[in-house]
Backbone as a ProteinNet text record, in pm:
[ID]
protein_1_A
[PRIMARY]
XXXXXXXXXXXXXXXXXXXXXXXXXXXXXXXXXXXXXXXXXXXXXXXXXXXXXXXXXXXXXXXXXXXXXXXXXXXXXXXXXXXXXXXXXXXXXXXXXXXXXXXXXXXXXXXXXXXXXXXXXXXXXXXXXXXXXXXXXXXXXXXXXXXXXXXXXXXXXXXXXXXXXXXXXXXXXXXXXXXXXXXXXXXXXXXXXXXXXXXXXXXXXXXXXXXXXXXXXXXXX
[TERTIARY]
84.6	0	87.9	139.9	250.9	177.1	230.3	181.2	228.9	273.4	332.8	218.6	145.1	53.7	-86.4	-91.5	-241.5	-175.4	-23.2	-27.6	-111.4	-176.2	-257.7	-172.1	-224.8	-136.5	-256.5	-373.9	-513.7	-498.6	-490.1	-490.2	-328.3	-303.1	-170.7	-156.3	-48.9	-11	0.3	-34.8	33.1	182.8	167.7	337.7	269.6	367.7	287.6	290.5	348.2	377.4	229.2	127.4	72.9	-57.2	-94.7	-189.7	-335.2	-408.9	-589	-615.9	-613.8	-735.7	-734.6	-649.6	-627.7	-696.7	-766.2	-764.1	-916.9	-1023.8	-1153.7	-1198.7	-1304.1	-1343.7	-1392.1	-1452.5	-1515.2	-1386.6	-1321.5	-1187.7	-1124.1	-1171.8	-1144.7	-1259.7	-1258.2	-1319.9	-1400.9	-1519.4	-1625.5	-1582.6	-1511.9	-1451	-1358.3	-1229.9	-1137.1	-1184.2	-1126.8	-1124	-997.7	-878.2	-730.5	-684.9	-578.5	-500.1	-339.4	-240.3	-97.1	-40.7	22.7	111.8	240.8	330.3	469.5	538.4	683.7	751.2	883.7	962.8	1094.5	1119	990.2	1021	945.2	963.4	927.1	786.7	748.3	574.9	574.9	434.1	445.5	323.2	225.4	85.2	-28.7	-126.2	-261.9	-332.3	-386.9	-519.4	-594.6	-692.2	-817.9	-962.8	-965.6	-1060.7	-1177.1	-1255.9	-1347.2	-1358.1	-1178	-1170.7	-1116.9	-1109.6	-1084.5	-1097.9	-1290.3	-1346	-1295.5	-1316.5	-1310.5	-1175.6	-1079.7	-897.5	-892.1	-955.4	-986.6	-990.2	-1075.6	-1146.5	-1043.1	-963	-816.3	-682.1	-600.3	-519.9	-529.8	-397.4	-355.5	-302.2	-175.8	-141.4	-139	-117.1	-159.7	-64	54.3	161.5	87.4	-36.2	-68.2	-174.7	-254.3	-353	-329.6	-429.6	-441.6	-437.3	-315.1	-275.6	-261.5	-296.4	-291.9	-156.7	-106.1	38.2	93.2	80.7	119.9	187.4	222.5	375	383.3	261.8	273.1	228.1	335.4	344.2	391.8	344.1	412.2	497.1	582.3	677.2	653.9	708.8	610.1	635.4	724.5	749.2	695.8	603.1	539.9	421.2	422.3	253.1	134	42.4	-61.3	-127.7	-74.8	-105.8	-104.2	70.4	138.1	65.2	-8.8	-31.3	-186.1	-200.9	-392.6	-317.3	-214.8	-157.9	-168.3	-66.4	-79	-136.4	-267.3	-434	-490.6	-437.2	-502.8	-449.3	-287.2	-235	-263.8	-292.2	-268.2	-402	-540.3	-636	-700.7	-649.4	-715.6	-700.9	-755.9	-823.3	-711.3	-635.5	-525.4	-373.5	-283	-168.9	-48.9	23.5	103.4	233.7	257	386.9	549.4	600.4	724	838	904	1012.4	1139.5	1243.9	1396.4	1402	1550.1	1571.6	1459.1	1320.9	1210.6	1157	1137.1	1057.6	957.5	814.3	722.8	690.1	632.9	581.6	400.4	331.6	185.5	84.4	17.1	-47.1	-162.5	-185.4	-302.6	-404.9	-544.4	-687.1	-724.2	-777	-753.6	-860.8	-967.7	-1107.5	-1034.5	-929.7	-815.3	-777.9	-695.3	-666	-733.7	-828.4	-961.2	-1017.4	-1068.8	-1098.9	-974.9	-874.4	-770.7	-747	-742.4	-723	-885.8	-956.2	-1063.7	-1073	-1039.4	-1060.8	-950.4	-827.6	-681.2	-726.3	-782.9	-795.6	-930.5	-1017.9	-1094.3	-1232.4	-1221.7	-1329.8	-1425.4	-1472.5	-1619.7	-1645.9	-1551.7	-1565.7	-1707.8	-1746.6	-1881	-1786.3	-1849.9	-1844	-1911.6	-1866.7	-1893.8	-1752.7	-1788.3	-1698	-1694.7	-1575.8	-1612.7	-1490.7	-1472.6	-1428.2	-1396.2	-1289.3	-1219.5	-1121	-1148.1	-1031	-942	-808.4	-702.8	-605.4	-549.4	-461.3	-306.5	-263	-151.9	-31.4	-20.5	106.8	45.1	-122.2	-150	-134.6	-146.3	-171.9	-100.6	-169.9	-108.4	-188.4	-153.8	-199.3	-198.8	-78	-66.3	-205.1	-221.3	-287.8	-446.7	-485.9	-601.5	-610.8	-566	-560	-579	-523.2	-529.5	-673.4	-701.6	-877.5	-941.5	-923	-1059	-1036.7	-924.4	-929.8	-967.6	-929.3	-1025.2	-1209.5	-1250.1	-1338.4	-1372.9	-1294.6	-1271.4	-1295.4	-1280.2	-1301.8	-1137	-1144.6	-1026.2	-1052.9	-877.8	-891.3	-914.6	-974	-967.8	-894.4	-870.1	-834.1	-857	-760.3	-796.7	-683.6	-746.6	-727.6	-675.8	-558	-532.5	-492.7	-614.2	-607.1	-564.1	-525.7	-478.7	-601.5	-671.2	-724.4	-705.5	-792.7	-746.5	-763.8	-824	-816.9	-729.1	-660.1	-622.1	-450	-450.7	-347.6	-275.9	-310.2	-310.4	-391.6	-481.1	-510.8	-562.6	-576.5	-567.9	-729.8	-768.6	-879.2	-874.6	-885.9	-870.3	-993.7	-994.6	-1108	-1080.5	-1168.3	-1115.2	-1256.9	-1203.2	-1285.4	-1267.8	-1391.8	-1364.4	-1467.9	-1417.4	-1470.5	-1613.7	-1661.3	-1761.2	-1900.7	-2015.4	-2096.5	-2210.2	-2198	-2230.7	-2127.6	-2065.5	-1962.8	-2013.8	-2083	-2142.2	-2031.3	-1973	-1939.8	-1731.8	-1735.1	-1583.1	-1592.2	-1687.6	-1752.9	-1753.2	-1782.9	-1804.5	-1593.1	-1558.9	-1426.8	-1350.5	-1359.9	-1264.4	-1288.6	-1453.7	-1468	-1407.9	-1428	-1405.1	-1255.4	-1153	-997.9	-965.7	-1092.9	-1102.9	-1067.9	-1074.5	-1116	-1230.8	-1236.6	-1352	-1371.5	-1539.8	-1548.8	-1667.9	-1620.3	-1748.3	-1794.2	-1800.7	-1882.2	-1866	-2022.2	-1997.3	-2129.8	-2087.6	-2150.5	-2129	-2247.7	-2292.8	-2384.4	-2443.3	-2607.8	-2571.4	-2661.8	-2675.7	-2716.4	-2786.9	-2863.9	-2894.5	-2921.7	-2995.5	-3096.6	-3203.1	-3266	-3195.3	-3242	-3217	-3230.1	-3302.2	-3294.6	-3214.4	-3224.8	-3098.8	-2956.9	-2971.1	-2834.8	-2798.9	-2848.3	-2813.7	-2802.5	-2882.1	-2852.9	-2707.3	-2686.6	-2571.8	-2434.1	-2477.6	-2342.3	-2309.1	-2428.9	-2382	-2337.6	-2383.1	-2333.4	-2188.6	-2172.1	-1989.2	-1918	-1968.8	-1853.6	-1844.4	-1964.7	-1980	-1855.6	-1870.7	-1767.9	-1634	-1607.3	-1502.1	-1436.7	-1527.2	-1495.9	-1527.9
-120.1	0	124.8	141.8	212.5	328.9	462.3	541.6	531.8	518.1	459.2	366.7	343.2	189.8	286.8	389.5	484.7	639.7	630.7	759.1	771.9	931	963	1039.9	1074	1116.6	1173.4	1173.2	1157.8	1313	1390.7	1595.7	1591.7	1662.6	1679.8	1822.9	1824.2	1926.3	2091.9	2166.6	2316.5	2345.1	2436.5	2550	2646.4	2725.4	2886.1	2965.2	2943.8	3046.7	2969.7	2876.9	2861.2	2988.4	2945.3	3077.6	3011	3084.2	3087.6	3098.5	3121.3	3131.3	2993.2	2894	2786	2663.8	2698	2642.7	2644.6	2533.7	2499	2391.9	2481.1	2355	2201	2261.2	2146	2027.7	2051.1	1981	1857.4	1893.8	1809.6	1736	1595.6	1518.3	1616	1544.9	1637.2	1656.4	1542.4	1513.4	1596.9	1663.6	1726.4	1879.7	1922.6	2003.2	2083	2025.4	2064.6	2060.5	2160	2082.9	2141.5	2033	2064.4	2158.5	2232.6	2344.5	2314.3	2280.9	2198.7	2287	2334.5	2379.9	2321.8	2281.3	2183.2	2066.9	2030.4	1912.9	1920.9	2048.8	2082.4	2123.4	2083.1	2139	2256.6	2371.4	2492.3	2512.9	2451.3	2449.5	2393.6	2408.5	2377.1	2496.2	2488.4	2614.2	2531	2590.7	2539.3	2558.9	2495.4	2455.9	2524.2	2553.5	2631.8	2739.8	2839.2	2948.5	2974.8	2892.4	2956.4	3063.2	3047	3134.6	3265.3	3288.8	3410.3	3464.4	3362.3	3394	3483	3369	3437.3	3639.4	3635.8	3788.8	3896.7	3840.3	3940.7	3904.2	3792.6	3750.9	3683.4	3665.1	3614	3467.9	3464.6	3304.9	3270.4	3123.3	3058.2	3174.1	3138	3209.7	3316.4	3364.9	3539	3539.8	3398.6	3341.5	3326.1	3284.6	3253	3120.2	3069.9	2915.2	2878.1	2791.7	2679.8	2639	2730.3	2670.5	2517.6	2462	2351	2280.9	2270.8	2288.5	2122.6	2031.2	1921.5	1814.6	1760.3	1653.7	1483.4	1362.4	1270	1230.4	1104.8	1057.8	904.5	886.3	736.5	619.5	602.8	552.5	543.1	659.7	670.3	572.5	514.8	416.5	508.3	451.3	493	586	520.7	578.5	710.9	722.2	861.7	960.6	936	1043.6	1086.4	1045.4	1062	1173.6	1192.8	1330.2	1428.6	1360.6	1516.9	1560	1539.8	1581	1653.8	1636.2	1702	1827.5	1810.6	1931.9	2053.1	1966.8	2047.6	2106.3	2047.8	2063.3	2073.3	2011	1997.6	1853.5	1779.8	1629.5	1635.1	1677.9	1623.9	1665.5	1585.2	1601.9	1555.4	1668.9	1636.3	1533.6	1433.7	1322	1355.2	1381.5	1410.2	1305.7	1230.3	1176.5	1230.6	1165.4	1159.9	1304	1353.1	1498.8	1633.4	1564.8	1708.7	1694	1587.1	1574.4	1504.6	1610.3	1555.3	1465.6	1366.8	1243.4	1207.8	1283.9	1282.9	1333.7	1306.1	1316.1	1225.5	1233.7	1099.9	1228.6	1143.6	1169.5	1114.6	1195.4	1154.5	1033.6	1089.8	928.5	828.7	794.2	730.3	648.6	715.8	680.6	562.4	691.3	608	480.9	472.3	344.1	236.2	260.5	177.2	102.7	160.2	119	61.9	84.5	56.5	-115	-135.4	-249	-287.7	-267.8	-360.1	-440.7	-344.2	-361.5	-438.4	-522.4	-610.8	-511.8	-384	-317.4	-360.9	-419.6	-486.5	-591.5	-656.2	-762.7	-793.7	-861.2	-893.5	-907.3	-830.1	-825.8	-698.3	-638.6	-579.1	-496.1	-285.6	-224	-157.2	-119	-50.8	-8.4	97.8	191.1	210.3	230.7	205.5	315.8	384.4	528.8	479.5	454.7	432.4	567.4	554.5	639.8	628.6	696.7	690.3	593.5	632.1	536	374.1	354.8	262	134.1	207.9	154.2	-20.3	-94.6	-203.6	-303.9	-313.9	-397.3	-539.4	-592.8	-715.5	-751.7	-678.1	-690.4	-646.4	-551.4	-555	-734.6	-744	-872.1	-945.4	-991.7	-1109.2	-1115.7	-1022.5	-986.4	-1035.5	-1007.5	-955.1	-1139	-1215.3	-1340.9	-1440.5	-1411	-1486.6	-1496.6	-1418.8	-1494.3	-1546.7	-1536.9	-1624.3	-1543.7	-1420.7	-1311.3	-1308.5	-1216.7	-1196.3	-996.9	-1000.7	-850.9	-829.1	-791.3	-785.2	-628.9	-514.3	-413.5	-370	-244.3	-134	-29	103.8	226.9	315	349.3	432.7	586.6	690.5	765.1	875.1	1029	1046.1	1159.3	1202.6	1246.6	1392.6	1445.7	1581.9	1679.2	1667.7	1766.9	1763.2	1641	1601.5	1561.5	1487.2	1413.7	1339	1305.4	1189.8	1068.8	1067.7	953.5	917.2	802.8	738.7	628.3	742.1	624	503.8	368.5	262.9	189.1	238.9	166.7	1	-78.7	-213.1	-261.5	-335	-412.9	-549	-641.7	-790.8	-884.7	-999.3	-1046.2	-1119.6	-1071.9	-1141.5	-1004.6	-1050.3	-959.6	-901.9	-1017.2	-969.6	-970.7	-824.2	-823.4	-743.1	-800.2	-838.6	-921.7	-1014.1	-1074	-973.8	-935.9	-898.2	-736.4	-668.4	-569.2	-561.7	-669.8	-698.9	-752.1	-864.3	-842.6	-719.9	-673.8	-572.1	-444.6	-414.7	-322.3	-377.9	-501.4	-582.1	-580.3	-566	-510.2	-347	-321.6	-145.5	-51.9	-112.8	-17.8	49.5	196.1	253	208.7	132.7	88	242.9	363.5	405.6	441.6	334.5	272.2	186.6	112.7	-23.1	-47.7	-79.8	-155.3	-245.1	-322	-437.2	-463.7	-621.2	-688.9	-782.8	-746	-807.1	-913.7	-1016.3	-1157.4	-1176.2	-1106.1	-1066.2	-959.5	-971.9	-904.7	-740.4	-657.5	-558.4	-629.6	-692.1	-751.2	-872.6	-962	-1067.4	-1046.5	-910.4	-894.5	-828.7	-760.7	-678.8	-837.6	-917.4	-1048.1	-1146.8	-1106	-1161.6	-1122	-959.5	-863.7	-962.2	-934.1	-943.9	-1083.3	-1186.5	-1288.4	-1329.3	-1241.4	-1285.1	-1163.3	-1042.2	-1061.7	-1055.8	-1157.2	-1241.7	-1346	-1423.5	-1543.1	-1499.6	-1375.2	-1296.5	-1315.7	-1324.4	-1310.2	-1247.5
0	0	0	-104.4	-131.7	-226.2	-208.4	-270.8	-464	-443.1	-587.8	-664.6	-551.6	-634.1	-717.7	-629	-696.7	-741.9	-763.9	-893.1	-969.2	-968.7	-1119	-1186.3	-1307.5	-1414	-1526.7	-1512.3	-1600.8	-1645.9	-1549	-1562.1	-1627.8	-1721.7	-1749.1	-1693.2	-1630.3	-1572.9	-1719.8	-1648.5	-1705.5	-1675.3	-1766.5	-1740.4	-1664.3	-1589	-1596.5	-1640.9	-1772.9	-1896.6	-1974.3	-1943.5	-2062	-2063.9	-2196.8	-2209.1	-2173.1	-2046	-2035.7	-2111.1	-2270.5	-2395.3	-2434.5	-2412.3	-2431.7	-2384.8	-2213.8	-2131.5	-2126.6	-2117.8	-2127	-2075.4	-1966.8	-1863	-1886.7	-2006.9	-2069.4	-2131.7	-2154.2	-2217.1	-2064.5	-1950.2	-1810.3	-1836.3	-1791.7	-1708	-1564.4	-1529.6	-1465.6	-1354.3	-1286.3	-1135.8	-1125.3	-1216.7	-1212.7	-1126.9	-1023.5	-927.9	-968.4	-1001.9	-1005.6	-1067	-1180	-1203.1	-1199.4	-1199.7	-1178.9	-1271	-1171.7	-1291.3	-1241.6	-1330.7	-1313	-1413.7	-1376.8	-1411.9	-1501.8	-1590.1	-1608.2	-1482	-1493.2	-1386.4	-1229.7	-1247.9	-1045.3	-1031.4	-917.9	-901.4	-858.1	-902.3	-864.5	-789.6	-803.9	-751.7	-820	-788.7	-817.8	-881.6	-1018.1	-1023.8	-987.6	-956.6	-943.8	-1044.3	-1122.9	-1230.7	-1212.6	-1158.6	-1179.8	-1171.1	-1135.8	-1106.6	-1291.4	-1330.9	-1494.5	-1582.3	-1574.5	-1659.6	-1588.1	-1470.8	-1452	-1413.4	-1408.7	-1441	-1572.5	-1684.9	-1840.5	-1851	-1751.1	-1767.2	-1694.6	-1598.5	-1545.5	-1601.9	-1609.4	-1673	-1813.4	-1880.4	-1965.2	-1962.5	-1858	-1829.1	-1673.8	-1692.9	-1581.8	-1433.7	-1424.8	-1344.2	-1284.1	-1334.5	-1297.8	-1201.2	-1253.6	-1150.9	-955	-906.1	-784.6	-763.3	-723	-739	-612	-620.3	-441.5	-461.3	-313.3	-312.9	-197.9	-245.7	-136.8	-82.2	38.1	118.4	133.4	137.7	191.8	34	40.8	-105.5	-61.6	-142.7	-90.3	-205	-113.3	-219.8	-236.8	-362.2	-422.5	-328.6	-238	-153.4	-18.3	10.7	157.7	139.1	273.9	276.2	284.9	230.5	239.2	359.7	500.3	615	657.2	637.6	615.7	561	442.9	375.8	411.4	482.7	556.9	629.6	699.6	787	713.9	593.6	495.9	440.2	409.4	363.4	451.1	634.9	698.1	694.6	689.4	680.9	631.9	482.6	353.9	376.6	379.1	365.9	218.9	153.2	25.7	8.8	-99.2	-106.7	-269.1	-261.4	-361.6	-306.2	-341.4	-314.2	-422.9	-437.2	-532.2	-509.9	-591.3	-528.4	-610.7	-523	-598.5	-550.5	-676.5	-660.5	-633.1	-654	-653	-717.7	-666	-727.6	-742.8	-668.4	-606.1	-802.4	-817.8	-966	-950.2	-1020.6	-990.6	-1103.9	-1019.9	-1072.7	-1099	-1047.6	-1046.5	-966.1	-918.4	-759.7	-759.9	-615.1	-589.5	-495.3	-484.4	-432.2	-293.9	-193.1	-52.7	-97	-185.2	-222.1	-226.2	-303.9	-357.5	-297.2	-172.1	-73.9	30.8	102.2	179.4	85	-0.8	-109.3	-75.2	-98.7	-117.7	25.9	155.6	259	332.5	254.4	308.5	286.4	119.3	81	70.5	178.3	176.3	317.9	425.1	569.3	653.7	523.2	578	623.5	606.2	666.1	617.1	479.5	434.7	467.5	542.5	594.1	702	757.5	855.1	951.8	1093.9	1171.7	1260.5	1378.7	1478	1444	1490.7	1541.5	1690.8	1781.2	1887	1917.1	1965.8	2010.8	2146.3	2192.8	2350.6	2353.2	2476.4	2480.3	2590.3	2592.2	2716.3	2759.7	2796.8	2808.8	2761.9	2686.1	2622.1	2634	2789	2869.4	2891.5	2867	2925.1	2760.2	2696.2	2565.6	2548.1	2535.2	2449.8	2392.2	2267.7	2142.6	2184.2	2223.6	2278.5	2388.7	2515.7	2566.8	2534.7	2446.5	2361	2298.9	2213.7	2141.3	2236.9	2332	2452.9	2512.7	2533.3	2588	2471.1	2368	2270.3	2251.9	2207.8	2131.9	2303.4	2422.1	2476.1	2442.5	2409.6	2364.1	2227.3	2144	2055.6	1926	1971.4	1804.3	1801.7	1677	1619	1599.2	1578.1	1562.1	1360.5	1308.5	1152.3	1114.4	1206.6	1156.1	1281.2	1278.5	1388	1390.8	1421.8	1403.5	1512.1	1526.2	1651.8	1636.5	1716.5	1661.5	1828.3	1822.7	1973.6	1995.9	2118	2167	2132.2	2027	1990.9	2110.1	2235.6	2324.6	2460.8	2466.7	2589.5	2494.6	2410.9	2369.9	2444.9	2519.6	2634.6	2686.3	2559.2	2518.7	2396.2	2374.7	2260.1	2227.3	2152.1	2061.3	1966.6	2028	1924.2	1895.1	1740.1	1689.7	1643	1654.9	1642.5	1589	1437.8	1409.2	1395.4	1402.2	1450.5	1376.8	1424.7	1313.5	1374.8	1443.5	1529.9	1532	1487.7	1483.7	1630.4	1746.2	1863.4	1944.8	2009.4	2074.2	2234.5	2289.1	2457.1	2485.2	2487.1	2610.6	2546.6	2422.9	2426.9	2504.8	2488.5	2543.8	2694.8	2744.6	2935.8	2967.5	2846.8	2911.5	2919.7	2841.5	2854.2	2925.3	2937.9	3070	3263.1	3254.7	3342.2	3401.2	3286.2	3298	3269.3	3331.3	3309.7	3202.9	3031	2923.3	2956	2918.7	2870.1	2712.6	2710.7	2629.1	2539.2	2453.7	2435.9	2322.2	2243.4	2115.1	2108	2011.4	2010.8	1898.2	1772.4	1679.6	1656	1651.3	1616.2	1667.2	1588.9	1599	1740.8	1845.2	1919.5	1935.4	1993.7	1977.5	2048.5	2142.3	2318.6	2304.4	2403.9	2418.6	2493.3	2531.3	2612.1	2771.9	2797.6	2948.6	2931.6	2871.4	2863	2848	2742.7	2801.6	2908.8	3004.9	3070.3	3221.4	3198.4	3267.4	3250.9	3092.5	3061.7	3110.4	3083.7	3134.9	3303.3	3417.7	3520.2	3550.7	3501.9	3487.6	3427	3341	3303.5	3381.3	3424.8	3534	3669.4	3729.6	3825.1	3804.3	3707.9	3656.5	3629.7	3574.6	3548.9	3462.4	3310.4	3204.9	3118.5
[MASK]
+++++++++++++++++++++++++++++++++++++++++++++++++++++++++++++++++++++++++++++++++++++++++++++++++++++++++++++++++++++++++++++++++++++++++++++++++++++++++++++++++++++++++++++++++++++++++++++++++++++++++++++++++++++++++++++

C-alpha cells in the first residue's frame, strides 16, 4: 500500500507560462477540481478549475492566476497511512507526489486513498466495530488482542487515533470479526477499558443482556 501503487497522471499538468485562452473547462473530465502546474520538472501548484473562466477575464497566463500553493506533497514511496496526515495538513483532497531529485511524478486523491485502505484492511468484511479510549502510557496492542481473542473473536483491523483535546489519550477503533460483541464488550470493561462505542447486531434481548453482562462478570470473564 505504497503510494506509488495509486499515482494519477489523467490531468496533465500546465506551465505557468501557458496561455488561459487555451484552457476549457469542458476539455477536463467532470470530477477534475485541479489541475498541476509543473515547471521543467518541479511542481508549482494547483489552479483550481473552476476558477478559470473568470482567471480568463483578469489575466492572460496561468503564473498570474491565484494558485494553491502547497507545502505538503508525498513521495512514491510513503505508505498509504502517512499520507492521511498530509491531507489534513494540507487541507485539500489532492496532493502532489514528488520523486527523486524534487521531480514531480503525479499526484493521488484523498477518495483514492480512503478506497484503497478501506478495501486492503478487511473493513467490508462482517463483523462488529467498537471503540475504547485508554490512556496513552497505558496503551497495548498485545494486551487488547489477549482480551478480545479470549473470547474467541479476532482482531480484523484497527485504528489508533490520539485524543485531539487532551493528547493523552488514545482512541482505538477495532474491528472484529464477530458480529455480537457483549461478552468482548463486558471483558474488557471488566480489565477497566472505557469501552465508548460499540456496533454491532446483538442476539440478546435488552434484558438478557443486561442479565448476561452481570453474569460474566460475576464469573469474570
Amino acid at each position: 500500500m505504497l503510494v506509488s501503487e495509486i499515482i494519477l497522471n489523467s490531468v496533465l499538468p500546465l506551465s505557468p507560462h501557458s496561455n488561459l485562452a487555451d484552457l476549457f473547462v469542458e476539455d477536463y473530465p467532470r470530477s477534475t477540481e485541479y489541475i498541476p502546474i509543473v515547471e521543467n520538472g518541479s511542481f508549482f501548484g494547483f489552479l483550481p478549475l473552476e476558477d478559470i473562466e473568470l482567471d480568463k477575464e483578469n489575466h492572460s497566463k496561468v503564473a498570474e492566476c491565484e494558485i494553491e500553493k502547497i507545502e505538503q506533497f508525498a513521495s512514491p514511496e510513503q505508505h498509504l497511512f502517512e499520507v492521511l496526515v498530509l491531507f489534513q495538513k494540507a487541507g485539500i483532497n489532492i496532493l502532489p507526489v514528488i520523486g527523486e531529485e524534487s521531480v514531480y511524478e503525479g499526484y493521488i486523491l484523498l477518495e483514492n486513498v480512503v478506497s484503497t485502505i478501506s478495501d486492503t484492511f478487511a473493513f467490508q468484511s462482517e463483523g462488529g466495530v467498537l471503540v475504547i479510549s485508554v490512556a496513552t502510557i497505558d496503551y497495548s496492542l498485545s494486551e487488547i488482542s489477549r482480551l478480545v481473542e479470549s473470547n474467541q473473536a479476532k482482531i480484523l483491523s484497527l485504528i489508533v487515533e490520539s485524543d485531539p483535546f487532551t493528547h493523552q489519550r488514545l482512541f482505538v477503533h477495532i474491528k472484529l470479526n464477530e458480529k455480537d460483541l457483549t461478552r468482548v464488550v463486558a471483558t474488557l470493561e471488566r480489565f477497566n477499558y472505557n469501552v465508548v462505542e460499540v456496533h454491532h447486531t446483538s442476539q440478546s434481548t435488552s434484558l438478557d443482556q443486561e442479565r448476561l453482562d452481570m453474569l460474566l462478570k460475576y464469573l469474570g470473564i
